[in-house]
C-alpha positions in Angstrom: -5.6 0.3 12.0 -3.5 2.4 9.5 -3.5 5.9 9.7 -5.2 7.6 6.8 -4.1 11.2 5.9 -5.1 13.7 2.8 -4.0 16.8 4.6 -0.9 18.5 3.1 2.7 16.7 3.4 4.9 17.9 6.4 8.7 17.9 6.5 10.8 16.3 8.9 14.7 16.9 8.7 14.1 18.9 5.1 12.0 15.5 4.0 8.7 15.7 2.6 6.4 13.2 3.7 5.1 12.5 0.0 7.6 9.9 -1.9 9.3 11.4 -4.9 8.6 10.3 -8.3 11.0 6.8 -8.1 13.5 5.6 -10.7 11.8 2.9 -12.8 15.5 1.7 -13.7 16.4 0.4 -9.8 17.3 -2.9 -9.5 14.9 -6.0 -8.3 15.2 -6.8 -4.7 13.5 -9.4 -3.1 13.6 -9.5 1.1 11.8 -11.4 3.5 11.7 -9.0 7.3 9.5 -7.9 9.7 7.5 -4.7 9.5 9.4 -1.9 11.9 5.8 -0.1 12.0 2.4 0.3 10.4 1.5 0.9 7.6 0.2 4.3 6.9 -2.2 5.0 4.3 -1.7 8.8 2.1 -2.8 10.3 -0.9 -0.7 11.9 -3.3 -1.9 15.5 -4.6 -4.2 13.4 -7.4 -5.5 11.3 -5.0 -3.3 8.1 -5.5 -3.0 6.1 -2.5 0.6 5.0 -1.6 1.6 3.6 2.0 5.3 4.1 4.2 6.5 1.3 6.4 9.8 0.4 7.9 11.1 -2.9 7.0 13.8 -5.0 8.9 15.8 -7.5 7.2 18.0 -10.1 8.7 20.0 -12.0 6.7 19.7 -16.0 7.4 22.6 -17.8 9.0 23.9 -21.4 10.0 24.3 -22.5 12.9 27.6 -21.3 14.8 27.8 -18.7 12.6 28.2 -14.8 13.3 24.5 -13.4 13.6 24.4 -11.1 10.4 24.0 -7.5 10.6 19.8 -6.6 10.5 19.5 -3.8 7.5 16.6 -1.6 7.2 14.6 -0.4 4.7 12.0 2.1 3.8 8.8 0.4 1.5 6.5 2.4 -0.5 3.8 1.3 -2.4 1.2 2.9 -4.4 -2.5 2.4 -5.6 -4.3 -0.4 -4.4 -1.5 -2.5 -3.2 -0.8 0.5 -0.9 -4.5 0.2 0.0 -4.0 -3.9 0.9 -1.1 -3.4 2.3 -2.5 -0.9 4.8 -5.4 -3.0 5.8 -3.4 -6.2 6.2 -0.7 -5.5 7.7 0.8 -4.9 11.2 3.6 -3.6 13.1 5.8 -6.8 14.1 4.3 -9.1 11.0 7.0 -10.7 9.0 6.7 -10.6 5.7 8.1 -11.0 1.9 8.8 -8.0 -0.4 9.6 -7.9 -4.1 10.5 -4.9 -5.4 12.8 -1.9 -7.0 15.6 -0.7 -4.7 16.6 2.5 -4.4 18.6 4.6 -2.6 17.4 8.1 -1.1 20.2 10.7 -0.3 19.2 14.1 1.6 21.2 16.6 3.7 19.0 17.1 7.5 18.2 20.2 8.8 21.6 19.9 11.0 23.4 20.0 7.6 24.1 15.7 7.8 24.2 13.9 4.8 22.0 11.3 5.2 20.9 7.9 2.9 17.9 5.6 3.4 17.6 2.0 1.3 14.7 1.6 0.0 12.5 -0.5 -2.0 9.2 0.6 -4.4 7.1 -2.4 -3.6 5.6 -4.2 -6.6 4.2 -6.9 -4.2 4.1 -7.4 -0.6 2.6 -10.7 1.4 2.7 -12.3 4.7 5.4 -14.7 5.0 3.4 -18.0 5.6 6.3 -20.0 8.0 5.2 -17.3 11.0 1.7 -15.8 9.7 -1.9 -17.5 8.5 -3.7 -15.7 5.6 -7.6 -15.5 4.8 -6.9 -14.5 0.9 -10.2 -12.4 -0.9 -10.1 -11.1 -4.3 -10.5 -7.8 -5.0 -12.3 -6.0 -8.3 -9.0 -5.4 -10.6 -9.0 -1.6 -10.9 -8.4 0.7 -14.3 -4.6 1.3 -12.7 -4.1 -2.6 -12.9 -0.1 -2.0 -12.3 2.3 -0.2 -10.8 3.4 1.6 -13.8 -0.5 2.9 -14.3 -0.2 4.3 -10.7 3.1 5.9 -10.7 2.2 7.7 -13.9 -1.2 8.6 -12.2 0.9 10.0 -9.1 3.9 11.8 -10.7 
């Protein structure tokens, strides 16, 4: 199960563990890899719901060929795709995500600069080659998009 927490954000390496309002101008990524952990479920400061997991992407290869270099990436979502996404998902599940890259640059407490890829999800899903889904509609909420939720959060 995710985890759920409300309580304040912590830092970690000068981070804050509440996602910055993100660029609307990134450009659209799609990737297919396998989550790197769960899911976890916060709330911003207004009480939207957004959800962190790692995400680890391998490009595909022919036969005979090199193996290609596995990327990772950090995946936030927010509203009630963060809320699916935290009930459906699993550590280990592969699955497909279409969104806005973005890259994150920050200096750690050691004084390293530091930059994370990643992508602001504006749909996530099981990839159906490895995983079986049971889909159930959901009542459509007043923050029908992303946009609705990222101005409700920032």
């Amino acid at each position: 199960m995710a985890t759920k927490t409300t309580d304040a954000p912590s830092t970690a390496g000068g981070r804050t563990a509440e996602p910055a309002s993100p660029a609307r101008t990134g450009p659209s990524v799609a990737k297919v890899g396998n989550l790197t952990r769960d899911p976890e479920l916060r709330f911003s400061a207004t009480g939207t719901a957004f959800t962190r997991f790692g995400l680890a992407y391998r490009p595909w290869t022919r036969k005979g060929e090199p193996e290609a270099e596995t990327t990772f990436y950090e995946v936030v979502s927010f509203g009630s795709l963060a809320e699916h996404v935290a009930e459906s998902l699993r550590k280990g599940q592969r699955v497909v995500v279409v969104g806005r890259g973005e890259i994150d640059a920050w200096t750690d407490a050691e004084g390293t600069e530091r930059t994370t890829k990643k992508i602001v999800a504006e749909a996530v899903g099981p990839d159906l080659r490895f995983e079986t889904a049971t889909v159930s509609t959901t009542r459509r909420s007043a923050a029908g998009s992303i946009d609705d939720a990222l101005d409700e959060a920032f």
